[in-house]
TORTORTI-466276 format. One record per atom (N, C-alpha, C, O): x, y, z; residue number from 1. Coordinates in steps of 0.2 Angstrom, whole numbers. Example, Ala and Ser with C-alpha at 12.3 -4.5 7.8 and 13.67 -1.06 7.14 Angstrom:
{{66 -28 39} 1}
{{62 -22 39} 1}
{{66 -16 39} 1}
{{71 -17 42} 1}
{{64 -11 35} 2}
{{68 -5 36} 2}
{{64 0 39} 2}
{{67 6 40} 2}
This chain:
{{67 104 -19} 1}
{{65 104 -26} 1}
{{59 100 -27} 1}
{{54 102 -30} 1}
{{58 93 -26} 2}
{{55 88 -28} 2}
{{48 91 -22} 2}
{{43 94 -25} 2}
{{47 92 -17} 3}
{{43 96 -12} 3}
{{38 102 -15} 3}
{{32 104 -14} 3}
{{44 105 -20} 4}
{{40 110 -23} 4}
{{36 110 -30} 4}
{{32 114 -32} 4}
{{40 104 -34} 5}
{{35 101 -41} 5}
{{27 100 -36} 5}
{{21 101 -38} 5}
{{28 97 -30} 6}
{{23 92 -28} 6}
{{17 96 -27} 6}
{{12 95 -30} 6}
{{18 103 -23} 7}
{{16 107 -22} 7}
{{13 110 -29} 7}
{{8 107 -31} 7}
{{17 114 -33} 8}
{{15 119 -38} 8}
{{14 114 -46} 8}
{{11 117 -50} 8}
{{16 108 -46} 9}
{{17 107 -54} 9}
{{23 109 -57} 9}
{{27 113 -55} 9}
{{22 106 -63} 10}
{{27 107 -67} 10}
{{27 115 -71} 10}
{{32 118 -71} 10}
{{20 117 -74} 11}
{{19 123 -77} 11}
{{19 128 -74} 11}
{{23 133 -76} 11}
{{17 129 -67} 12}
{{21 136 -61} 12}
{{24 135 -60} 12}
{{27 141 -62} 12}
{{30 130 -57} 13}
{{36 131 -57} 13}
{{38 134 -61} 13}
{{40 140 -60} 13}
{{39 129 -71} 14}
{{41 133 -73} 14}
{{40 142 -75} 14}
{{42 145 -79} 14}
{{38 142 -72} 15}
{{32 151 -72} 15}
{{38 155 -68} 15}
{{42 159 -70} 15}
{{35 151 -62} 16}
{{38 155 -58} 16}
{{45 156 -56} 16}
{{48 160 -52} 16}
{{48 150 -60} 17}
{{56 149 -62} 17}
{{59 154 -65} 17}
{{64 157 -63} 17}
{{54 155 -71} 18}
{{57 160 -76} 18}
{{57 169 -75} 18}
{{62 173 -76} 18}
{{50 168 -70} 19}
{{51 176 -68} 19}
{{55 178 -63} 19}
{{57 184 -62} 19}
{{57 175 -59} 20}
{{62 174 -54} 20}
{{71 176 -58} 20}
{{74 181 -57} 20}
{{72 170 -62} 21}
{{77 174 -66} 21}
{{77 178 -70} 21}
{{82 181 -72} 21}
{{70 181 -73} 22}
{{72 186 -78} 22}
{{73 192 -73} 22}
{{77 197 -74} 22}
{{69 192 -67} 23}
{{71 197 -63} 23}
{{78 197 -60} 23}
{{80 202 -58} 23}
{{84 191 -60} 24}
{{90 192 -57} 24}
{{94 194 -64} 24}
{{97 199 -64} 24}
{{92 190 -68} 25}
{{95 193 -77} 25}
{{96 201 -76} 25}
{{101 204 -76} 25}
{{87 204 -74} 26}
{{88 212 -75} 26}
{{94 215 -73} 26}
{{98 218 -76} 26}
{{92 212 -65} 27}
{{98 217 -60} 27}
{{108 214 -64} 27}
{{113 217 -65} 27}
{{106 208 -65} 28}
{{114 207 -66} 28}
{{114 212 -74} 28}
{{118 217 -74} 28}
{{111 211 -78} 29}
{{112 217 -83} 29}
{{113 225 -80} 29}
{{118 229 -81} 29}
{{109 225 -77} 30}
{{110 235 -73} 30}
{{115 235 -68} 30}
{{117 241 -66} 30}
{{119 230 -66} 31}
{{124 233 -63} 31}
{{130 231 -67} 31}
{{135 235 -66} 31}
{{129 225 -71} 32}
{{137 226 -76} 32}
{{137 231 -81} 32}
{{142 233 -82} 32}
{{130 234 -84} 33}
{{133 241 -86} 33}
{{134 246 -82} 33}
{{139 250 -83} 33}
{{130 247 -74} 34}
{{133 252 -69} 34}
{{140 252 -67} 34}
{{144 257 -66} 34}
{{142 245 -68} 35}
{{149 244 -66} 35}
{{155 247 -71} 35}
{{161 249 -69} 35}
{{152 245 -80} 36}
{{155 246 -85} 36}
{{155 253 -87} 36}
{{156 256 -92} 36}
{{151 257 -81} 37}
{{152 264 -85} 37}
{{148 265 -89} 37}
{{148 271 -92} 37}
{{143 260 -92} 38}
{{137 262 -99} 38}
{{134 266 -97} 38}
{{136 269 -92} 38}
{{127 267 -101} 39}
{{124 270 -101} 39}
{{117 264 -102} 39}
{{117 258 -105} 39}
{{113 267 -98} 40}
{{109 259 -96} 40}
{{105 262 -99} 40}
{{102 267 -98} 40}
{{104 255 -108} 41}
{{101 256 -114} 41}
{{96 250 -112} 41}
{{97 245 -108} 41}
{{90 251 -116} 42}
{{85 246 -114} 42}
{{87 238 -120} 42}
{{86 232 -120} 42}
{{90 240 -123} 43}
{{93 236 -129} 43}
{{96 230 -124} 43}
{{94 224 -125} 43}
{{100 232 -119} 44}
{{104 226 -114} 44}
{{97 224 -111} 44}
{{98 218 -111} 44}
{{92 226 -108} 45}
{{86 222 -106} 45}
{{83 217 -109} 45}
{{81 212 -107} 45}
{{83 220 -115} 46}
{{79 216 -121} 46}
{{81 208 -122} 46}
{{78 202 -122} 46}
{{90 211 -122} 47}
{{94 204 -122} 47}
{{91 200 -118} 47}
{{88 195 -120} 47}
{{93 203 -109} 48}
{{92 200 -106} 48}
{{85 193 -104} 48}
{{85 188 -101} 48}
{{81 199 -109} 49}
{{72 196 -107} 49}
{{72 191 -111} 49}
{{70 185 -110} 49}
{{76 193 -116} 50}
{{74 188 -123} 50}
{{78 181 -120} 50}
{{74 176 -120} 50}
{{85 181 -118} 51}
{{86 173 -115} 51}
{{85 170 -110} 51}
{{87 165 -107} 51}
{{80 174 -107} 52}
{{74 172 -100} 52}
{{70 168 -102} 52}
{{69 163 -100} 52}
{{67 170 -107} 53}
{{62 168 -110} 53}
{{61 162 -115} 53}
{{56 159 -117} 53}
{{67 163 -117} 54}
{{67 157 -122} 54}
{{71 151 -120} 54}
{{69 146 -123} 54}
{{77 153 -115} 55}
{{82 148 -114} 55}
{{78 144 -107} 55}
{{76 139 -107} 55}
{{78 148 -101} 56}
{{76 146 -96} 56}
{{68 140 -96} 56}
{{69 134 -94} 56}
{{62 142 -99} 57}
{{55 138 -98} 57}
{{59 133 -103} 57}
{{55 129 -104} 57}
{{63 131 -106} 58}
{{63 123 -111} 58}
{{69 121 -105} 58}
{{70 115 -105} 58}
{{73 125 -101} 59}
{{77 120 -95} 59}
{{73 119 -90} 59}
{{71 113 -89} 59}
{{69 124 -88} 60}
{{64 122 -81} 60}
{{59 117 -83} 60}
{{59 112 -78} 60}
{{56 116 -88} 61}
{{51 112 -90} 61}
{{54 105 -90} 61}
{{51 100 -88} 61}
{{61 104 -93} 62}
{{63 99 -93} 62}
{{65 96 -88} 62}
{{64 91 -86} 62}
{{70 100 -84} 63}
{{69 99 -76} 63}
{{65 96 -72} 63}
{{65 90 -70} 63}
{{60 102 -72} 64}
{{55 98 -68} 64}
{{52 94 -70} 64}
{{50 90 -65} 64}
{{50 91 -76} 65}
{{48 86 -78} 65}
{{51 79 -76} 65}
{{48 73 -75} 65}
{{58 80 -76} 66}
{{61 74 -74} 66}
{{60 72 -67} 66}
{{60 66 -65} 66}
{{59 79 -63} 67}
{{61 79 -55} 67}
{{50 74 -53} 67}
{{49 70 -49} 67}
{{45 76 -58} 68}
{{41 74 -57} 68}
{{40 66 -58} 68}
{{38 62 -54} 68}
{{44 65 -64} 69}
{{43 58 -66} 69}
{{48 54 -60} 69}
{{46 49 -57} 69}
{{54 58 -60} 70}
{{56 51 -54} 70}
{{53 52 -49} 70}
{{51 46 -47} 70}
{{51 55 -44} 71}
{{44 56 -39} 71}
{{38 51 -40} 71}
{{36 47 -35} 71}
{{34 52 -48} 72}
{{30 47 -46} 72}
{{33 39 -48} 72}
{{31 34 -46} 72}
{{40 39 -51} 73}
{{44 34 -52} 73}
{{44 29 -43} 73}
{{41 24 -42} 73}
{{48 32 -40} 74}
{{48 30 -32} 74}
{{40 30 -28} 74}
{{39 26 -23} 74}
{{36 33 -31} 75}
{{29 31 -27} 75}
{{26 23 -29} 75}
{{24 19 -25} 75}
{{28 23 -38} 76}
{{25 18 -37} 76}
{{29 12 -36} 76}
{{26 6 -35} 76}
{{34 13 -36} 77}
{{40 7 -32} 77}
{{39 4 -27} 77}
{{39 -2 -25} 77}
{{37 12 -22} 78}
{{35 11 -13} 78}
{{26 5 -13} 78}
{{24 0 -10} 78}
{{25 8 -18} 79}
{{17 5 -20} 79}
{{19 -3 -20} 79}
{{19 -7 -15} 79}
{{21 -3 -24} 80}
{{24 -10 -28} 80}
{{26 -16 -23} 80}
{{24 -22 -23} 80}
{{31 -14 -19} 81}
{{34 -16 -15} 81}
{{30 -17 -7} 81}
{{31 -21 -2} 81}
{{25 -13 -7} 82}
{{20 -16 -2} 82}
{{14 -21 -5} 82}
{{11 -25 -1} 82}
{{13 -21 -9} 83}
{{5 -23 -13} 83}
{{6 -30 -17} 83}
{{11 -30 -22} 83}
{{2 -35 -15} 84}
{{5 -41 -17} 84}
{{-1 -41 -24} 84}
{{-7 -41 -24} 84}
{{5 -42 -29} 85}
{{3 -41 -37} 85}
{{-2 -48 -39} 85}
{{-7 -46 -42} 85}
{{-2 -50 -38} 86}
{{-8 -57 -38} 86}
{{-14 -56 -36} 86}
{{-18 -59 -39} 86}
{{-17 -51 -31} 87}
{{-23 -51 -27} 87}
{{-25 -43 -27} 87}
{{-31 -40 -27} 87}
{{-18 -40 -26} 88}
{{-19 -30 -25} 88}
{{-20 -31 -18} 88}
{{-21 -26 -15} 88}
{{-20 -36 -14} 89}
{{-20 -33 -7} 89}
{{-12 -31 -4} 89}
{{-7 -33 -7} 89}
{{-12 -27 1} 90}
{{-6 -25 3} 90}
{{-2 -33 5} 90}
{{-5 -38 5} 90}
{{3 -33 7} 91}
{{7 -40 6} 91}
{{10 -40 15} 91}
{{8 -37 20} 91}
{{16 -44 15} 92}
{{15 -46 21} 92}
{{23 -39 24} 92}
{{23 -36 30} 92}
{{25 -37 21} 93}
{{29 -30 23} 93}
{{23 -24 25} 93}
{{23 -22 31} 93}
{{19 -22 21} 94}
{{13 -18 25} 94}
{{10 -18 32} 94}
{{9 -14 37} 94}
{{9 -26 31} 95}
{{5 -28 38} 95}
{{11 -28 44} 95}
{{9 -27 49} 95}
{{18 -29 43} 96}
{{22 -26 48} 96}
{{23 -19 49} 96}
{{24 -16 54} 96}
{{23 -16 43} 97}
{{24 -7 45} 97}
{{18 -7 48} 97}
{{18 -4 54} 97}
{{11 -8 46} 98}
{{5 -7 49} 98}
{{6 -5 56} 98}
{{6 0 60} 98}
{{8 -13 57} 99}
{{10 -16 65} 99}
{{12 -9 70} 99}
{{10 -7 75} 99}
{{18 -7 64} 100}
{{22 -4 70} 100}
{{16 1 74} 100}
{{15 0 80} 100}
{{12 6 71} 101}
{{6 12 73} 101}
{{1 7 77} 101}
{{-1 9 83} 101}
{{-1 1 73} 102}
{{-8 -1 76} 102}
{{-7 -3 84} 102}
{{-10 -2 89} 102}
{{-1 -7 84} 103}
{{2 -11 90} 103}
{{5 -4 96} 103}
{{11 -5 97} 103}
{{2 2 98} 104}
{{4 7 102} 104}
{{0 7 108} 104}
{{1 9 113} 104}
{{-5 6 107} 105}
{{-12 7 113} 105}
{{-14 3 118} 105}
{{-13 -3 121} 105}
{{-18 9 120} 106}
{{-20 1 126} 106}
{{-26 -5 125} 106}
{{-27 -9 129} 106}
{{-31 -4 118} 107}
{{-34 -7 116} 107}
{{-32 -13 115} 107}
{{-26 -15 113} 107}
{{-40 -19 117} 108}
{{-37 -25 115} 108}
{{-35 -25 105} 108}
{{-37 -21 101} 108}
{{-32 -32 103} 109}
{{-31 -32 98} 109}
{{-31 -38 96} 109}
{{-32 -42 101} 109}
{{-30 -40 91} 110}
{{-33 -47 86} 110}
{{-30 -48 80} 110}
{{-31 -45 75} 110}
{{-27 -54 81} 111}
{{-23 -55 74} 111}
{{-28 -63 68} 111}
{{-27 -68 71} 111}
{{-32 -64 63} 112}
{{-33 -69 60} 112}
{{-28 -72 55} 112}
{{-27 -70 50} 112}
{{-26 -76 56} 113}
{{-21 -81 48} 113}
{{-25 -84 47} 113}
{{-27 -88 51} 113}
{{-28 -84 42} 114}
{{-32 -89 37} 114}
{{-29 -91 29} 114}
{{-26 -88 24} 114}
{{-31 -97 32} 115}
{{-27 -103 26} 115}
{{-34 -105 24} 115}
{{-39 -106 28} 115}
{{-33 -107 14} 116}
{{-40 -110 11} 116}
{{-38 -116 11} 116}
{{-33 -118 12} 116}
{{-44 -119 11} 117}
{{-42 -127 15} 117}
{{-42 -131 9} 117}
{{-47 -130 5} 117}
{{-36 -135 6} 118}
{{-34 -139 1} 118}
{{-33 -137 -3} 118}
{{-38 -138 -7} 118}
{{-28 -133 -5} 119}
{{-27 -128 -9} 119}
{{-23 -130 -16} 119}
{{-23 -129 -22} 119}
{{-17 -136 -11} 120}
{{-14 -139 -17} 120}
{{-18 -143 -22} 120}
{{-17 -143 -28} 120}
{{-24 -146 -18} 121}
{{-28 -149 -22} 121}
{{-31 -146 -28} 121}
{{-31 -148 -34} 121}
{{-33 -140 -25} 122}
{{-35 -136 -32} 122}
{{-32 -134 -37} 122}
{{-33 -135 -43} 122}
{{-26 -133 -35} 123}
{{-20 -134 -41} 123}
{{-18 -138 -42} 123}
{{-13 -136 -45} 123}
{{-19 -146 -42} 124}
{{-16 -151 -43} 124}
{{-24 -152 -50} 124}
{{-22 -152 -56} 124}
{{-31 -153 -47} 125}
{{-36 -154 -49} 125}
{{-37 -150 -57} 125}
{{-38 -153 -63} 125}
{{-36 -142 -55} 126}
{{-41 -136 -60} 126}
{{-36 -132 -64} 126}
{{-38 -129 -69} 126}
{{-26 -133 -61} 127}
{{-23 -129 -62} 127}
{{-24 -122 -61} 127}
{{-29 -119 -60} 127}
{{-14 -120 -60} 128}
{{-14 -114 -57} 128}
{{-17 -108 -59} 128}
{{-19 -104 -55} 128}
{{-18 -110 -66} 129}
{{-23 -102 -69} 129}
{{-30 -102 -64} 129}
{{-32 -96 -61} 129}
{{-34 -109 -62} 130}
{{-40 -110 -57} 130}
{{-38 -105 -51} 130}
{{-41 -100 -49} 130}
{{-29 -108 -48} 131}
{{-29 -109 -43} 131}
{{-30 -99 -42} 131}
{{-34 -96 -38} 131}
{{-26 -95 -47} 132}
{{-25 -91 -46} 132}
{{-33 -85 -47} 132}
{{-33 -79 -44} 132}
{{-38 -90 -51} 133}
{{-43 -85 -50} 133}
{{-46 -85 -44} 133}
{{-50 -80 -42} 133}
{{-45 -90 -39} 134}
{{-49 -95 -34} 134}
{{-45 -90 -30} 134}
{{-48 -87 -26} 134}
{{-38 -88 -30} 135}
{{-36 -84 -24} 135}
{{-38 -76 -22} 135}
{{-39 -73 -17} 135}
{{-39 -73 -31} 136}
{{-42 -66 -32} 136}
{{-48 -66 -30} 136}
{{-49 -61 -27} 136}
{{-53 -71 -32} 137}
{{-59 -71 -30} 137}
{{-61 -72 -21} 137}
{{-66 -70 -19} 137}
{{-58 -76 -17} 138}
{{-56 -78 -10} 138}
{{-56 -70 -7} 138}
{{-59 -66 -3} 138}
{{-49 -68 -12} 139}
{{-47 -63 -8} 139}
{{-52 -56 -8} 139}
{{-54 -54 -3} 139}
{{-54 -54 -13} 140}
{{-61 -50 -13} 140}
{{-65 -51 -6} 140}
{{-65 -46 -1} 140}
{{-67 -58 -6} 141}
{{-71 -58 -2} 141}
{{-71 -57 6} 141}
{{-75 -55 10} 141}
{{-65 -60 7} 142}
{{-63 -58 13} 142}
{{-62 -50 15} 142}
{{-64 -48 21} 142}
{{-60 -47 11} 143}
{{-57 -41 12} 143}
{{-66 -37 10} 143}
{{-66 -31 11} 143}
{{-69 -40 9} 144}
{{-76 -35 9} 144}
{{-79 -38 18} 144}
{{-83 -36 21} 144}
{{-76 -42 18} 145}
{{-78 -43 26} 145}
{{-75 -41 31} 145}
{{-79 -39 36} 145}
{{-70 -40 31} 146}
{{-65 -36 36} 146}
{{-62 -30 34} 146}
{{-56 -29 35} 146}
{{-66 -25 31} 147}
{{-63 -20 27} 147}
{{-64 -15 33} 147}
{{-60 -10 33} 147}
{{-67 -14 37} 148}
{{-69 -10 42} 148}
{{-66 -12 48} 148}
{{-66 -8 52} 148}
{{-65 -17 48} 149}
{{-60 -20 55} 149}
{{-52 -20 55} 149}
{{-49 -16 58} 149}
{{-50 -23 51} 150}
{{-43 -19 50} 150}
{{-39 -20 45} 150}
{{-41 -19 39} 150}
{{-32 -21 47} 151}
{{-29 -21 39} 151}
{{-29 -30 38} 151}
{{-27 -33 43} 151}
{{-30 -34 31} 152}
{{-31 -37 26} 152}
{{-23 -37 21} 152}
{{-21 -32 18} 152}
{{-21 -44 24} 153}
{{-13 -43 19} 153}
{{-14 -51 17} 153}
{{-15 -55 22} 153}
{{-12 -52 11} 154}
{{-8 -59 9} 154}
{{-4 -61 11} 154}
{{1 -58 8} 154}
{{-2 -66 15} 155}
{{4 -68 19} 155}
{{7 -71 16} 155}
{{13 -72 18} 155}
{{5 -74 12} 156}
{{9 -79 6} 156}
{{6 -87 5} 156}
{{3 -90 9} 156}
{{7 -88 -4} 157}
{{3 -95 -6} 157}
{{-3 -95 -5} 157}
{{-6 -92 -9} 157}
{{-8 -97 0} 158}
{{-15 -97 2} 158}
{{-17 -94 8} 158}
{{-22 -96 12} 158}
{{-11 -91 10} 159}
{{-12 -88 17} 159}
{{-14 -82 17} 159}
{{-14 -80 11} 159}
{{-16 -78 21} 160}
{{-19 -71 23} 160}
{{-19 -70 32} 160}
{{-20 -73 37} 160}
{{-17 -63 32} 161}
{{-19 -60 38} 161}
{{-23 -55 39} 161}
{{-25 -52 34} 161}
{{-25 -53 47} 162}
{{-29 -48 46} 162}
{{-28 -44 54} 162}
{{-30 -47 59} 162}
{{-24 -39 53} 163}
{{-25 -37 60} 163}
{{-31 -33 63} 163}
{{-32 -29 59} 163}
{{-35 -33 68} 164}
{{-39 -30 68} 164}
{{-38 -27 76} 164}
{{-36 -30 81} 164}
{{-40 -20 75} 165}
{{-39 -15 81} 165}
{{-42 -16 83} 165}
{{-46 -20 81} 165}
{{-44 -14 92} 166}
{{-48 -14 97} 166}
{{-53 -17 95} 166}
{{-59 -15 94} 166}
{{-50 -25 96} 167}
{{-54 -30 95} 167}
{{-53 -36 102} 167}
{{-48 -39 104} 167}
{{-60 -38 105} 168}
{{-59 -41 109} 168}
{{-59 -49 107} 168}
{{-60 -51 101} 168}
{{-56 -54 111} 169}
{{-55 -63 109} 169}
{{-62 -63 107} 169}
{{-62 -62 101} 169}
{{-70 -64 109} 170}
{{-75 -64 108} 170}
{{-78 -63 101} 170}
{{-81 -67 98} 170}
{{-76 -55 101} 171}
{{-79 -51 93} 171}
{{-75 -55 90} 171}
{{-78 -58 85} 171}
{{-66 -57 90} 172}
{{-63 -59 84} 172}
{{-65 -66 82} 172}
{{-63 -69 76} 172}
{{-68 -69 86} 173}
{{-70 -78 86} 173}
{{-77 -75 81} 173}
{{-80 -78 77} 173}
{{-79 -70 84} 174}
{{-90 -69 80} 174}
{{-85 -67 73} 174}
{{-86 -71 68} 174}
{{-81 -63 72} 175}
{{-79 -60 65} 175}
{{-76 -64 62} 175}
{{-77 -65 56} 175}
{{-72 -69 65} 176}
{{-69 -77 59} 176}
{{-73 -81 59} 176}
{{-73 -85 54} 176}
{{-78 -81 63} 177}
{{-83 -87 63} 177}
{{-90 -85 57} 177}
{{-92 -90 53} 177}
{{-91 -80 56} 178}
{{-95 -76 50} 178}
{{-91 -74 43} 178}
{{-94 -71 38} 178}
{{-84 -75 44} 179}
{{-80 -73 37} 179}
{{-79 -82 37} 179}
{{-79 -82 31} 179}
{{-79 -87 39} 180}
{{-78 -93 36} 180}
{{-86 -96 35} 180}
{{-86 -99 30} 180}
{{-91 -95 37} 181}
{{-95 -96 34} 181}
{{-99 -94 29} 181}
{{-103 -97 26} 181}
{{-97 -87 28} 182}
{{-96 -83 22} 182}
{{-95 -87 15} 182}
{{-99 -88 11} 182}
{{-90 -87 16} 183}
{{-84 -90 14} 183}
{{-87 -99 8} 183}
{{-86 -100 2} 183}
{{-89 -102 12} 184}
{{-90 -108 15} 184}
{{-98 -109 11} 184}
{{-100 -115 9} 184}
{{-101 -104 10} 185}
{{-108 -105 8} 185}
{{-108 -99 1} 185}
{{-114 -98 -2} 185}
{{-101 -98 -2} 186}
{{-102 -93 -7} 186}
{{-99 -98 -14} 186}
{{-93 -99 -14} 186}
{{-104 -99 -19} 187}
{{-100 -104 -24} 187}
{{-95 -97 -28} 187}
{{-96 -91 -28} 187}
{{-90 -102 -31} 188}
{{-87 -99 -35} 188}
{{-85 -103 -41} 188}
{{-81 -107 -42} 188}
{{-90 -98 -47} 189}
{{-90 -102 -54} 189}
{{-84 -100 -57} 189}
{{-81 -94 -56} 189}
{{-82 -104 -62} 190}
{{-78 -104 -66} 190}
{{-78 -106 -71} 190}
{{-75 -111 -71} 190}
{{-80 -105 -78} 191}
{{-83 -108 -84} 191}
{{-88 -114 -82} 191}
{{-91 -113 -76} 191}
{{-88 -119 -86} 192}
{{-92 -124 -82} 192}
{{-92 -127 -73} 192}
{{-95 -131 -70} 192}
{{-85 -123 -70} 193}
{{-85 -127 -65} 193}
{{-89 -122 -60} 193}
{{-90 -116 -60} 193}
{{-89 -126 -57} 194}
{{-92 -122 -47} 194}
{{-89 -125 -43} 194}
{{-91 -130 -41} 194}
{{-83 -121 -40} 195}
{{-81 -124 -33} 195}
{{-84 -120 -25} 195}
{{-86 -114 -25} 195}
{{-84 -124 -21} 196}
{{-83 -120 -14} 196}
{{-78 -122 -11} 196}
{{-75 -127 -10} 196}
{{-77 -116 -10} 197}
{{-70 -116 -3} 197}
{{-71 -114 4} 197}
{{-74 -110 7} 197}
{{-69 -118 6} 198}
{{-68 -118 14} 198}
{{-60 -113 18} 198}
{{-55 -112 15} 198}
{{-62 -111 25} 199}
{{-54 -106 25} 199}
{{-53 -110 34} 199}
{{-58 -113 36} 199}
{{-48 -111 36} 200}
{{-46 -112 42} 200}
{{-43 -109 47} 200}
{{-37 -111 48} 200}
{{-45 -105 50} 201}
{{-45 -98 53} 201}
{{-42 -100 61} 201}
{{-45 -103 65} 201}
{{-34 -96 61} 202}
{{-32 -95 69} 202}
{{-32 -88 71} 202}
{{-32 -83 68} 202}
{{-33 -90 77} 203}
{{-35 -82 80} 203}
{{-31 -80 85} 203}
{{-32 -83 91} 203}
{{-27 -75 85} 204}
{{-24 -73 91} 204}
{{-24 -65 95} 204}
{{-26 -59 93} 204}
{{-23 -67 102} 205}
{{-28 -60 103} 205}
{{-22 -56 111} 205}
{{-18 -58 115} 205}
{{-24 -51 110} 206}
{{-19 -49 118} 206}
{{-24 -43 119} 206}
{{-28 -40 114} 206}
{{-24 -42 126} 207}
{{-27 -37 131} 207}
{{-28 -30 129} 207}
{{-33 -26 129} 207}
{{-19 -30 127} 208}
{{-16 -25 127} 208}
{{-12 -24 121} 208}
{{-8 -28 119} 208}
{{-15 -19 116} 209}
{{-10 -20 110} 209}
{{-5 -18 111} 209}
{{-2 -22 108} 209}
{{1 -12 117} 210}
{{8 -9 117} 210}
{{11 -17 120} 210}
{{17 -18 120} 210}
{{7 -21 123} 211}
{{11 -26 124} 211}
{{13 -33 122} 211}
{{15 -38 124} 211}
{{10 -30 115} 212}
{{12 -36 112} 212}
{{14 -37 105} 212}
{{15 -31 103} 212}
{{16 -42 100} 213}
{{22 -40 96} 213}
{{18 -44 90} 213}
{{15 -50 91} 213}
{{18 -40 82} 214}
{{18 -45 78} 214}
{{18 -52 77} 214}
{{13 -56 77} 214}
{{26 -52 78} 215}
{{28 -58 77} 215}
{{26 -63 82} 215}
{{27 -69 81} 215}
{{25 -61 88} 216}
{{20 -67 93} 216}
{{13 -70 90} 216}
{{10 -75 90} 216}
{{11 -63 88} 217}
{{2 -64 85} 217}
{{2 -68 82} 217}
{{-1 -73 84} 217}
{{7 -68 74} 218}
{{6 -71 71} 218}
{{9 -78 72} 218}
{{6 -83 69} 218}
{{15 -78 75} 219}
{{14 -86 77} 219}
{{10 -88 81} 219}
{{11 -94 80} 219}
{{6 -88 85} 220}
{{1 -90 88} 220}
{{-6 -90 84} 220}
{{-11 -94 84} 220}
{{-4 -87 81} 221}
{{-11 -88 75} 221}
{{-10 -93 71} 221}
{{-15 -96 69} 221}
{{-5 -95 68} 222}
{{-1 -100 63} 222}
{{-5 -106 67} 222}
{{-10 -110 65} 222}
{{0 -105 75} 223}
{{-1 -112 77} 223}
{{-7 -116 78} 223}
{{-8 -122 79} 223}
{{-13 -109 79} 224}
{{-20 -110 81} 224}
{{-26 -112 73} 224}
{{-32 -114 73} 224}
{{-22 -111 68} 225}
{{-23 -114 62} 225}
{{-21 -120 59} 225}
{{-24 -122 55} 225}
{{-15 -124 63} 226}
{{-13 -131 61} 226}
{{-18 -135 68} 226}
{{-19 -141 67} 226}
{{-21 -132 73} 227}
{{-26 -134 77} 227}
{{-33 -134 74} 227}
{{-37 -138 77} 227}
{{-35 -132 69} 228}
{{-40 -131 66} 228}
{{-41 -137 61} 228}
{{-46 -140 61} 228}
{{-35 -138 58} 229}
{{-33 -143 51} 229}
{{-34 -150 56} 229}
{{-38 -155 57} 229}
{{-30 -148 59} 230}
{{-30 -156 61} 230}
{{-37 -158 65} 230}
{{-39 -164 66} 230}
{{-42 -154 68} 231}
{{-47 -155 69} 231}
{{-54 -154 64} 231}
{{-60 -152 65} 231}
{{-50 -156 58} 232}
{{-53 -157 50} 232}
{{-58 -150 45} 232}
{{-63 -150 42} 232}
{{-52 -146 48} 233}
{{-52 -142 44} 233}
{{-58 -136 44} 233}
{{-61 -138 49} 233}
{{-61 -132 41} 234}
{{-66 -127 40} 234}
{{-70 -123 46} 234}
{{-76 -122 48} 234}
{{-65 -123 49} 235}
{{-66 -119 57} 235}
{{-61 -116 60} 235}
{{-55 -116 58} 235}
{{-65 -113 64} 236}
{{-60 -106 67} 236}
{{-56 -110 74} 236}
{{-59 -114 77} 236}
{{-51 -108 77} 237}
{{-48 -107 83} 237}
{{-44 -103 88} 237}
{{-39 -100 86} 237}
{{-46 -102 92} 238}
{{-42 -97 97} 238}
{{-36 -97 100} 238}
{{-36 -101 105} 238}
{{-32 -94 99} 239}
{{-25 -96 102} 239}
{{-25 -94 111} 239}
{{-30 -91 113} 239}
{{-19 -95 114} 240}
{{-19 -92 120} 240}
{{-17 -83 117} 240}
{{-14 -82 112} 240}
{{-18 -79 122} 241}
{{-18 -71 122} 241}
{{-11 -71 123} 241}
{{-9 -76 127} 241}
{{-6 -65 118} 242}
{{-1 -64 114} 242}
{{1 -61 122} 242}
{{6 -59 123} 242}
């Protein structure tokens, strides 16, 4: 049923609801009077058209109506539940379903975790209302850089990932190395203030994407980002290959 709102709508359905019964309506009138021995008066048709017509399009309509609403009801839940409400980018359940498809080939591949560098600061300094524009704003930017390389998820707090397909260790060091100084060189005002922010970027990479696993990448990239901080921060590092 829900298949076929999807398809036709609400108003053909209903349409094509109605003509369907009034056509079983006929036949059941024509054979309960063949069967009663009447005489087949059009007066019994009349009945019949007339409670096709009147009764059935205010059930269909309301039916389907309902069968639509809970449809887009569960799409935007499915939406919801992927897409992290703070930024609009997809969240970090996407970027595993991602996984599952992107992670099949025999192309190399490439994972980024990028963290903004002294985050709590900003929200100790400007407050979280700051800290929150300062993330929406980050996030734009990033995701206008790697929008064509792969998928772009919030991983949580001031983290971000990015996986990127047939992508080799090389390209993915030129692509975080150009997304942090991006980054690095772009002010971001806020009423009277202007801050710059800095990102700390790990990079993890394998040969082969069918053999290798999410959750390796991205721990390897975590740990190639606390390599970064402690080598003071606003720079990229390469993990070993997943």
């Amino acid at each position: 049923m829900r298949n076929f709102v999807r398809r036709v709508g609400v108003w053909r359905g209903t349409l094509a609801f109605t003509v369907v019964t009034t056509l079983v309506a006929f036949a059941v009138t024509g054979i309960s009077m063949e069967l009663a021995g009447l005489r087949h008066s059009p007066i019994g048709y009349l009945i019949s058209l007339a409670c096709s017509l009147t009764i059935m399009p205010a059930m269909m309509i309301t039916l389907l109506s309902l069968i639509k609403r809970l449809d887009e009801a569960e799409h935007e839940l499915y939406r919801l539940a992927r897409t992290d409400e703070l930024t609009g980018l997809p969240n970090r359940r996407s970027l595993f379903e991602a996984a599952v498809n992107e992670l099949r080939t025999d192309k190399p591949v490439a994972l980024l975790f990028i963290d903004i560098d002294h985050f709590k600061r900003v929200n100790d300094t400007y407050g979280h209302r700051v800290g929150d524009v300062i993330l929406c704003r980050v996030a734009r930017a990033i995701d206008a850089q790697l929008r064509t390389c792969g998928l772009l998820c919030r991983f949580g707090g001031e983290e971000f990932a990015s996986l990127l397909h047939d992508t080799t260790p090389q390209a993915a060091q030129d692509i975080a190395e150009a997304l942090r100084q991006d980054i690095e060189h772009t002010p971001i005002t806020i009423g009277d203030q202007t801050l710059y922010i800095t990102l700390s970027i790990g990079i993890a990479t394998a040969p082969a994407a069918r053999y290798s696993h999410i959750a390796t990448l991205i721990d390897n990239a975590d740990k190639a980002v606390y390599e970064a901080k402690r080598a003071g921060r606003n720079r990229t590092r390469l993990a070993h290959a997943a």
